[in-house]
N, C-alpha and C positions, 0 to 999 in steps of 0.2 A: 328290511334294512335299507334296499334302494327308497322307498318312497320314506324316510327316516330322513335320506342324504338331500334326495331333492327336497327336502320340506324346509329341512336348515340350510341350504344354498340357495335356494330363488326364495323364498318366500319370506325365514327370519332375514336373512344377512342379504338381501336384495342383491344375488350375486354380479351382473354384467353389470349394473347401474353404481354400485358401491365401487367396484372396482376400476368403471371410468371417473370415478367423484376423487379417486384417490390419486390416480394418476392424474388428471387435470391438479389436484391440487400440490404432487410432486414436482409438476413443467413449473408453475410456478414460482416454487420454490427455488429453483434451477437458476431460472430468469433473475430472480430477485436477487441469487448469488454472485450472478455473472456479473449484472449492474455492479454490486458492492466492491467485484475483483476490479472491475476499471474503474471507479471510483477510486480503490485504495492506490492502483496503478499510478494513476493522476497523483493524487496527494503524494506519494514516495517522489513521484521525479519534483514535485511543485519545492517539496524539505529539502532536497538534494540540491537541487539551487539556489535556494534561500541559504544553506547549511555553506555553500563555496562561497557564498558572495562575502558570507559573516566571514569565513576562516581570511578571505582576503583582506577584508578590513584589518580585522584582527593582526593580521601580519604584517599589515601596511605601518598599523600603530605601532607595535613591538619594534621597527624596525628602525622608525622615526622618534621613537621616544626613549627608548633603551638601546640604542645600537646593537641589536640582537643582531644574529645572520642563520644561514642555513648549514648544515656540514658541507665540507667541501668549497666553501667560498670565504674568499679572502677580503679583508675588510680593510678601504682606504681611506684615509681622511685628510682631506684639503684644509690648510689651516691657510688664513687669509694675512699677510704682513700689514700692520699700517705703515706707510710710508714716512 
């Protein structure tokens, strides 16, 4: 039964060398994750900036085209006399 087990560990299933092949090819995989996470990193804060700049616009227009306001604030308007 022992020479059964070593015959199917070193010899079919190539055991130390299969098992650095796998690990090597798990680091990899690790690596290739971590890139992705600060890549995705990047792009969240890159939308997140892009996303304030648009709501400012956005709000600048609503403000100046529809006399829109914010809760809380009170709304004046200068009306100009002609002489």
């Amino acid at each position: 039964m022992l020479a059964t087990l070593i015959r199917q560990n070193f010899f079919i299933n190539q055991f130390p060398g299969a098992l650095t092949e796998k690990q090597s090819i798990v680091n990899k995989e690790i690596q290739t994750n971590q890139a992705l996470n600060e890549e995705n990193i990047i792009k969240q804060i890159e939308l997140k900036a892009e996303s304030a700049a648009n709501m400012e616009i956005l709000e600048s227009q609503a403000r100046y085209r529809f006399g829109l306001i914010k809760d809380g604030e009170t709304y004046h308007q200068i009306t100009r006399q002609n002489p």
